[in-house]
KOLTI-167391 format. One record per residue: residue in one letter; chain; y, z negated, x negated of N, C-alpha, C in turn; residue number from 1. Coordinates in steps of 0.2 Angstrom, whole numbers. Each point is the difference from the previous one (the first is absolute). Layout:
<recs>
a,A,Y,Z,X,Y,Z,X,Y,Z,X,NUM .
...
</recs>
This chain:
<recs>
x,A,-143,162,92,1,-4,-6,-4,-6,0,1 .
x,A,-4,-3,-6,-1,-6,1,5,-5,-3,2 .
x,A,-2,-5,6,2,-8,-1,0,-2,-7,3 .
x,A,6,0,-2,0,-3,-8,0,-7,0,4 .
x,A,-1,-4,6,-1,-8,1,-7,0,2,5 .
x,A,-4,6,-1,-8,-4,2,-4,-1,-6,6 .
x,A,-5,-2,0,-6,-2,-8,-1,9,1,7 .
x,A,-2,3,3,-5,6,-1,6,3,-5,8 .
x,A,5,0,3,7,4,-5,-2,0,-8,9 .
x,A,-1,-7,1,-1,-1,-7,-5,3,-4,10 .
x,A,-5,-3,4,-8,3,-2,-1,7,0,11 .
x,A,5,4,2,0,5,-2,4,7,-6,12 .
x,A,5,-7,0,4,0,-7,-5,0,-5,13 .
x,A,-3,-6,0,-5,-1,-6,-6,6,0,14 .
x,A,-2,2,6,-4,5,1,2,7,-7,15 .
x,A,5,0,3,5,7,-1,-1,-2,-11,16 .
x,A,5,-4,-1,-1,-1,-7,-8,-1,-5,17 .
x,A,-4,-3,6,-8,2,-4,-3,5,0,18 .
x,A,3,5,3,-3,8,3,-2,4,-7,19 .
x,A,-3,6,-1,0,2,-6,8,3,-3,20 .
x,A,3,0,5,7,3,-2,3,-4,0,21 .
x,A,-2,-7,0,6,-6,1,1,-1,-7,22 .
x,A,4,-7,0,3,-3,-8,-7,-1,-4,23 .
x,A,2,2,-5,-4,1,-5,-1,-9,-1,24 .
x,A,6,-3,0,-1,-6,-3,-4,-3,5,25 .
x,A,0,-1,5,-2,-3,5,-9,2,0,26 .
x,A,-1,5,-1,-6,1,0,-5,-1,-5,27 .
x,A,6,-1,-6,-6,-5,-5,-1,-7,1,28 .
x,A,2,-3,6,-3,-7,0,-5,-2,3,29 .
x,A,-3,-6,-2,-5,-3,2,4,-9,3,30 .
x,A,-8,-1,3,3,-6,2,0,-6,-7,31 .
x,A,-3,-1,-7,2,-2,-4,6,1,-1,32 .
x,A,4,5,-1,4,3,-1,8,-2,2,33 .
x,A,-1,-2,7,6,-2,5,-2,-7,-1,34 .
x,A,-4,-4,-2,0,-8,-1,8,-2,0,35 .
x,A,2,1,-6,6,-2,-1,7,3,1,36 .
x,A,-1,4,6,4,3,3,3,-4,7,37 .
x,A,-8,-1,1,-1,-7,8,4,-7,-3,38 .
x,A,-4,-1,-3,5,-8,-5,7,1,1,39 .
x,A,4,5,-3,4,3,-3,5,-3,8,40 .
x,A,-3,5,4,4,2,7,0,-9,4,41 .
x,A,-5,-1,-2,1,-8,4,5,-4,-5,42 .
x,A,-1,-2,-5,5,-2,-2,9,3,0,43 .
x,A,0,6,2,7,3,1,0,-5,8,44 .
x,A,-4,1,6,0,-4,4,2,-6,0,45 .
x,A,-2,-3,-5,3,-8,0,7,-2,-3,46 .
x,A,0,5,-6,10,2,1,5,2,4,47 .
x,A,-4,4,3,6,0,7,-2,-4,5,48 .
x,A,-5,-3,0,1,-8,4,5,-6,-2,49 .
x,A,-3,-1,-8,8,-3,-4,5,2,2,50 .
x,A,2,6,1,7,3,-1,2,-2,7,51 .
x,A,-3,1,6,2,-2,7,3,6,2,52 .
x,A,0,8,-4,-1,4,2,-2,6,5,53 .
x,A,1,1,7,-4,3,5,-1,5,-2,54 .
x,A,3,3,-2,-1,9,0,-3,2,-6,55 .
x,A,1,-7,-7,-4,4,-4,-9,-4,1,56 .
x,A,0,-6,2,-6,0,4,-3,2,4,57 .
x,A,3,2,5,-3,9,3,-2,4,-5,58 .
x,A,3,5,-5,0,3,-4,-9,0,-1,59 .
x,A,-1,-8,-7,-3,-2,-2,-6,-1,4,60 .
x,A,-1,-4,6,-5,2,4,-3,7,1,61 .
x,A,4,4,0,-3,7,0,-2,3,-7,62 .
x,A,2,-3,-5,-4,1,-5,-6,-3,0,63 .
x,A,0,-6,2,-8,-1,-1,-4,2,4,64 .
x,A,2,2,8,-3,4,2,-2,6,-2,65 .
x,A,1,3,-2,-1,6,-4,-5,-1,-4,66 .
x,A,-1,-6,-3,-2,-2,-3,-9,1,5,67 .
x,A,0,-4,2,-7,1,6,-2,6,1,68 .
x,A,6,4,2,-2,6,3,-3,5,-5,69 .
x,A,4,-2,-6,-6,5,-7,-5,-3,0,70 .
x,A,-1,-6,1,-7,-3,-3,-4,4,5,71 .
x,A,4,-3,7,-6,4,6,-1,8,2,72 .
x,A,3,4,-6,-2,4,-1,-5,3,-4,73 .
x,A,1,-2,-7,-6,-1,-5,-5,-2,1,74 .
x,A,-1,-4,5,-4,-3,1,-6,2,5,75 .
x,A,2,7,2,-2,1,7,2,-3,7,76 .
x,A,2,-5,0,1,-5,5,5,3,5,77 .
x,A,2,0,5,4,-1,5,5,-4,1,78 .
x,A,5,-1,3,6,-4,2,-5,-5,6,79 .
x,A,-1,5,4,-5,-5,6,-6,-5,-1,80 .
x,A,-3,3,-7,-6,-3,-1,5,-8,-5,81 .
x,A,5,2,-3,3,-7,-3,4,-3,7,82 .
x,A,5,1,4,2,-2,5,-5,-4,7,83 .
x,A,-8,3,1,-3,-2,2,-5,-6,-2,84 .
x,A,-2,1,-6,-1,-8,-4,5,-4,0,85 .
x,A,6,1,-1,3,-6,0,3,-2,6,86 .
x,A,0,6,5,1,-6,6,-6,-1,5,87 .
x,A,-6,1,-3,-5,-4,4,-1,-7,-4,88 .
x,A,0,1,-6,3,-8,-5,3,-5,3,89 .
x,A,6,2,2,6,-4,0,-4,-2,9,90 .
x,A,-1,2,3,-4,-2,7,-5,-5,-1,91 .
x,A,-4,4,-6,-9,-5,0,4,-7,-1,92 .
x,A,6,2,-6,3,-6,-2,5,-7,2,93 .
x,A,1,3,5,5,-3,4,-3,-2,7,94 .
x,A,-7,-3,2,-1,-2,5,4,-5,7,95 .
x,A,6,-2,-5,3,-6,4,5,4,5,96 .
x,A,0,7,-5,5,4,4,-2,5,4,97 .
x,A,-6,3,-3,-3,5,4,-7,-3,6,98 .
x,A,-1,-4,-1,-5,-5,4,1,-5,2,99 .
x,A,-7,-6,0,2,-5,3,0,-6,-2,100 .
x,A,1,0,-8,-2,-4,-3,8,-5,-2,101 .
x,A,0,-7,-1,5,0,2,2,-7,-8,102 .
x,A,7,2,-4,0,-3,-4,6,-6,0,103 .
x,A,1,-5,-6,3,-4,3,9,1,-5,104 .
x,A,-1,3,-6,4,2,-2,0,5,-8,105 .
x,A,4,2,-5,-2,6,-4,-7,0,-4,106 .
x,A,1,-8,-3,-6,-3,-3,-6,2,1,107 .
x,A,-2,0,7,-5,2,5,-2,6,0,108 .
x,A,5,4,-1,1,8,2,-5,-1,-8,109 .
x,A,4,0,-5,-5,2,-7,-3,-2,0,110 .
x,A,-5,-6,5,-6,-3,-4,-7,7,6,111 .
x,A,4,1,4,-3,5,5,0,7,-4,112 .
x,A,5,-2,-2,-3,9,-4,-3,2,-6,113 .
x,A,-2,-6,-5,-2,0,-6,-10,0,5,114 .
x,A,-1,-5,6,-6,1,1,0,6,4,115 .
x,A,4,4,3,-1,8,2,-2,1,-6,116 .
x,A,3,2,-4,0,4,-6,-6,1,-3,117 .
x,A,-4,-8,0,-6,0,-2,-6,3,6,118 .
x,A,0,-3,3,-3,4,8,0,8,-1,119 .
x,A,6,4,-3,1,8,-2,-4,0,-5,120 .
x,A,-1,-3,-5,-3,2,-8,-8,1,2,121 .
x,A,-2,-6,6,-7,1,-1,-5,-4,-2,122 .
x,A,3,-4,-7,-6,0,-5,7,-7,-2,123 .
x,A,-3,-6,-4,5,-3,-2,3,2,-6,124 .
x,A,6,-1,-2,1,0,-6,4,-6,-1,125 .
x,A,-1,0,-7,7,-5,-3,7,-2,3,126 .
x,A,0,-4,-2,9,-4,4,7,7,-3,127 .
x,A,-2,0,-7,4,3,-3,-1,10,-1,128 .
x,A,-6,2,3,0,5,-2,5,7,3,129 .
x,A,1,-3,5,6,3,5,7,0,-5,130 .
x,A,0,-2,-5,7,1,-2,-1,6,-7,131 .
x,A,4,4,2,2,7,-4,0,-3,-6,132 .
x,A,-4,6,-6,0,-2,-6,4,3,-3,133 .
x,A,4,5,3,6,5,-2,7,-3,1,134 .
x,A,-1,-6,6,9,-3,-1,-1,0,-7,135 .
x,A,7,-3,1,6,0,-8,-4,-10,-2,136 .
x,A,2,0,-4,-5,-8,-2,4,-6,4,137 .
x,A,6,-1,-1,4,-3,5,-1,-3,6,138 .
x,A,0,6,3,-2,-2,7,-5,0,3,139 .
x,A,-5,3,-4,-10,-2,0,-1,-5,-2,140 .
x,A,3,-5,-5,-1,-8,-2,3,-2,8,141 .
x,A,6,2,1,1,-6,8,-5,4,6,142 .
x,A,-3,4,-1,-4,0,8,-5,-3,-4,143 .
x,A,-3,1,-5,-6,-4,-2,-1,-8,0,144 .
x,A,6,-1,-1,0,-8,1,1,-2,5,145 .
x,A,3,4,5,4,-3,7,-8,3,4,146 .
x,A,-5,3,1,-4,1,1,-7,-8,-2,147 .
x,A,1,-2,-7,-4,-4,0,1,-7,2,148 .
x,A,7,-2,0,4,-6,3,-2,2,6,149 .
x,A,0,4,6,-3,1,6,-6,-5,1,150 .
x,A,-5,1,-6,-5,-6,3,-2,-4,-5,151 .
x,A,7,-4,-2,-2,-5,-3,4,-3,-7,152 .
x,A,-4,11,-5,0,-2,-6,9,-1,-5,153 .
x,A,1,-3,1,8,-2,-1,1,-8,-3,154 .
x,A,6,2,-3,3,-7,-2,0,-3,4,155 .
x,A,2,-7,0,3,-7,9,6,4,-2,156 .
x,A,5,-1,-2,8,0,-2,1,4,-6,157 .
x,A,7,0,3,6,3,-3,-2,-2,-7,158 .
x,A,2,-8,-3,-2,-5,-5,-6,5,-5,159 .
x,A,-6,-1,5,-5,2,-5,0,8,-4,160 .
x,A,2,3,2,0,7,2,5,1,-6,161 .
x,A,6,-3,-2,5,-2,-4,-4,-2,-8,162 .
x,A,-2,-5,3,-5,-2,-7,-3,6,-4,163 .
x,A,-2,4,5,-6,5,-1,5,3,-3,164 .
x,A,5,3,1,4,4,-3,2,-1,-8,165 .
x,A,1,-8,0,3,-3,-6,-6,1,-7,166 .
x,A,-8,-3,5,-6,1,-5,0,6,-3,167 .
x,A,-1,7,5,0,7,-2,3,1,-6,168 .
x,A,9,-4,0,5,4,-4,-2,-4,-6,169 .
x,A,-1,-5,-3,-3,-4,-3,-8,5,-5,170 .
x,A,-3,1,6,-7,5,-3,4,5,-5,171 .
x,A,4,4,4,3,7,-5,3,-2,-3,172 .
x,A,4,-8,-2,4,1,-7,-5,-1,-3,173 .
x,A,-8,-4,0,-5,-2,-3,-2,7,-4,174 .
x,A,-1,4,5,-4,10,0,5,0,-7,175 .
x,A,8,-1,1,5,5,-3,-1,-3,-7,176 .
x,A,-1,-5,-1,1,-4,-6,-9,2,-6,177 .
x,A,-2,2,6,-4,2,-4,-3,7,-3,178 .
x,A,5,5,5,2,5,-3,-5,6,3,179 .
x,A,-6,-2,7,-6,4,1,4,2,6,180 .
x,A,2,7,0,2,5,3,-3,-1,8,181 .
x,A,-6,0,2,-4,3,6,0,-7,1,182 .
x,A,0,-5,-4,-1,-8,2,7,-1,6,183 .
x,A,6,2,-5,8,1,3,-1,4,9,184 .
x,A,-5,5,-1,5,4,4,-6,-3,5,185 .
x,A,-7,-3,1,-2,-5,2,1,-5,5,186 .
x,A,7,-4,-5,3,-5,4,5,2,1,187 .
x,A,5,5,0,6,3,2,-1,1,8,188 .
x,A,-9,3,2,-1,2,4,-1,-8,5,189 .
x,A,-3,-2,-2,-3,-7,5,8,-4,0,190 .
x,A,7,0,-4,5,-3,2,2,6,6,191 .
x,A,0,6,-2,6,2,7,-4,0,5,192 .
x,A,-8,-2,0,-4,-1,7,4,-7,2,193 .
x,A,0,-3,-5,1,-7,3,8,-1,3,194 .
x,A,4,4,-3,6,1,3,1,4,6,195 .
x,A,-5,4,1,1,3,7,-3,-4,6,196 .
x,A,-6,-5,-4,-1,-5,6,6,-5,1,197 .
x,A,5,-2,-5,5,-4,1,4,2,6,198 .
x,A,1,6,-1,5,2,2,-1,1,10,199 .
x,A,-7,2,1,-3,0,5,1,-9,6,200 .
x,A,-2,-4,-7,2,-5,2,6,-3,3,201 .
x,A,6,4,-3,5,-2,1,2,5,6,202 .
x,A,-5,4,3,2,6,4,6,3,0,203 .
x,A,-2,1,-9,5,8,-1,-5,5,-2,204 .
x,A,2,6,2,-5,6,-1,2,4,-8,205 .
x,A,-4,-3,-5,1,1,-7,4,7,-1,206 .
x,A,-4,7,5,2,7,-3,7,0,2,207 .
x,A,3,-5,6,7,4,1,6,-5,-4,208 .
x,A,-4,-6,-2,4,-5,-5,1,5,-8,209 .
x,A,-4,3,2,0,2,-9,3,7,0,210 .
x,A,0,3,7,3,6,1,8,0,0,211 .
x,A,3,-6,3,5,-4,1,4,1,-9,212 .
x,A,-5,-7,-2,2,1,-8,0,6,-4,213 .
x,A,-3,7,-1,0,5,0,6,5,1,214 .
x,A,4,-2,5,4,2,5,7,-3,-4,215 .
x,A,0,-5,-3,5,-5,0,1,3,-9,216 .
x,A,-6,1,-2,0,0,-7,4,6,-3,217 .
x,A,-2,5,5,3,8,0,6,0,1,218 .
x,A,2,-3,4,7,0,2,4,-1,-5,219 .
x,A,-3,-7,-2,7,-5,-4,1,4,-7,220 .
x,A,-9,5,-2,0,1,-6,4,6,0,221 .
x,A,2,5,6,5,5,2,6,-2,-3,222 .
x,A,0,-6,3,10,-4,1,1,0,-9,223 .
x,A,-7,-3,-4,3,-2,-9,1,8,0,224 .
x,A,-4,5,1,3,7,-3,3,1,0,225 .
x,A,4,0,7,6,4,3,8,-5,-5,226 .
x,A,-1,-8,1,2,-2,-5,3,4,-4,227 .
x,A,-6,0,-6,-2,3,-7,4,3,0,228 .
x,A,-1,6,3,4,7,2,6,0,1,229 .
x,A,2,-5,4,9,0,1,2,-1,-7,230 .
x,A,-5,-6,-4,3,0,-6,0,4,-7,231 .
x,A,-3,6,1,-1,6,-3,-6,-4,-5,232 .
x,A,-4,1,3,-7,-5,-4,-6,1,0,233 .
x,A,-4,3,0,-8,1,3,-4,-8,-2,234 .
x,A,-6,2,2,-4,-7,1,-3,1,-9,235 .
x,A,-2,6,-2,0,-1,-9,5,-4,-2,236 .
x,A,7,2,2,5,-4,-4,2,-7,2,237 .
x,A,-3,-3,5,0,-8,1,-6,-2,-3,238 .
x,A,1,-6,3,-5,-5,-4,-3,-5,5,239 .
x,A,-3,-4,-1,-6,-6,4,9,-4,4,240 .
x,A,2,-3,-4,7,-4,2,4,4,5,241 .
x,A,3,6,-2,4,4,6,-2,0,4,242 .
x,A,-7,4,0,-4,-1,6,-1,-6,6,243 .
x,A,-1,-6,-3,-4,-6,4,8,-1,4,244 .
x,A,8,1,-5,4,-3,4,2,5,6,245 .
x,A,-1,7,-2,1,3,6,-5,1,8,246 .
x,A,-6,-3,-2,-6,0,3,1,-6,4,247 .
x,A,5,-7,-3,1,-7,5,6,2,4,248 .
x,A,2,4,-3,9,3,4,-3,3,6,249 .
x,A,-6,5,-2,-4,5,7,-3,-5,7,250 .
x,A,-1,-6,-4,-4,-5,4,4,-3,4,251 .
x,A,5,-3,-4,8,-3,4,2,4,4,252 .
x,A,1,7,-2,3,3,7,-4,0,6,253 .
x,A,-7,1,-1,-2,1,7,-1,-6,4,254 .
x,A,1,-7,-2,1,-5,2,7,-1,3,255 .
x,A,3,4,-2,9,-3,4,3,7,2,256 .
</recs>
């Protein structure tokens, strides 16, 4: 019998289902296809990290896994051939540890691997071209900023960077007042950049602040329904007023 804790188990799971007699569903896919499958599974992952959940973390790792494993089978590819790049990677990359080269602390370690990095490409490229154009926008404005502040290009302070923000929002009421739609969505864009630099600066990491907020927003708006509901009332049959006071009631309570 095999090893239901080894990769091959898997790999042959997946085998088995893209066979001509496997899941029909499974065999119409493409790696287009799983895009949003991949996304999907990672962000389940970062729910049950929120959640402080082991077992369904466990779970959820192995959904993403699976995730790989279709890819790396679509793909042609091999388990050893992905497991082998990446731990000759993690070696070429890690000279302080696997060699003799000796750092003074983290700082160091990433300024050592951004010139590996380059040294693997070959050829130079841009500061910025190493950042995925397929992240979500969010957190592609903070490595893109946090990437150019590395040499240099950056506010002094917190202050200015603040300022920046205030000029932005000022720009879009300008955009909105004048009613040119693309001009709007223009500057909408250059304020939430400038707010992800703020936030940088304050060393908060924007996607999990807003993930946070997201998290707080559902909840509380759970609590007005549930509300509602005891009071035999759906959200049609309220109004802006019932709602805002059962919404400060949902606030009050998670505070005390």
């Amino acid at each position: 019998m095999e090893n239901p804790t080894d990769i091959d188990w898997l790999v042959g799971i997946m085998r088995r289902l893209l066979a001509p007699d496997g899941c029909p569903w499974d065999r119409e896919q493409t790696l287009q296809s799983l895009r949003p499958f991949l996304l999907e599974e990672a962000y389940e992952v970062l729910d049950a990290i929120d959640e402080g959940d082991r077992e369904h973390h466990v779970e959820e790792l192995g959904d993403l896994l699976f995730q790989i494993v279709f890819q790396t089978q679509l793909a042609g590819h091999t388990m050893n051939d992905v497991i082998g790049v990446i731990g000759e990677k993690l070696i070429r990359r890690h000279p302080h540890v696997f060699g003799e080269v000796r750092v003074r602390d983290a700082q160091e370690v990433l300024v050592n691997w951004e010139q590996i990095k380059q040294q693997e490409r070959g050829k130079p490229q841009g500061l910025l071209d190493g950042v995925p154009r397929a992240m979500p926008a969010l957190p592609r404005a903070h490595r893109l900023s946090s990437k150019a502040a590395k040499v240099g290009f950056d506010w002094p302070d917190v202050a200015a960077v603040r300022e920046k923000v205030a000029e932005e929002l000022r720009e879009l009421d300008e955009a909105a007042e004048g009613g040119n739609r693309q001009a709007m969505e223009r500057e909408l864009g250059d304020l939430l950049f400038a707010l992800v630099n703020w936030a940088r600066k304050l060393e908060i990491d924007p996607e999990e602040a807003l993930r946070g907020t997201n998290r707080r927003f559902a909840r509380r708006f759970a609590q007005v329904e549930t509300e509602l509901t005891r009071r035999g009332r759906t959200l049609a049959e309220s109004d802006l007023d019932e709602m805002e006071v059962l919404w400060q009631q949902a606030k009050q309570d998670e505070r005390s």
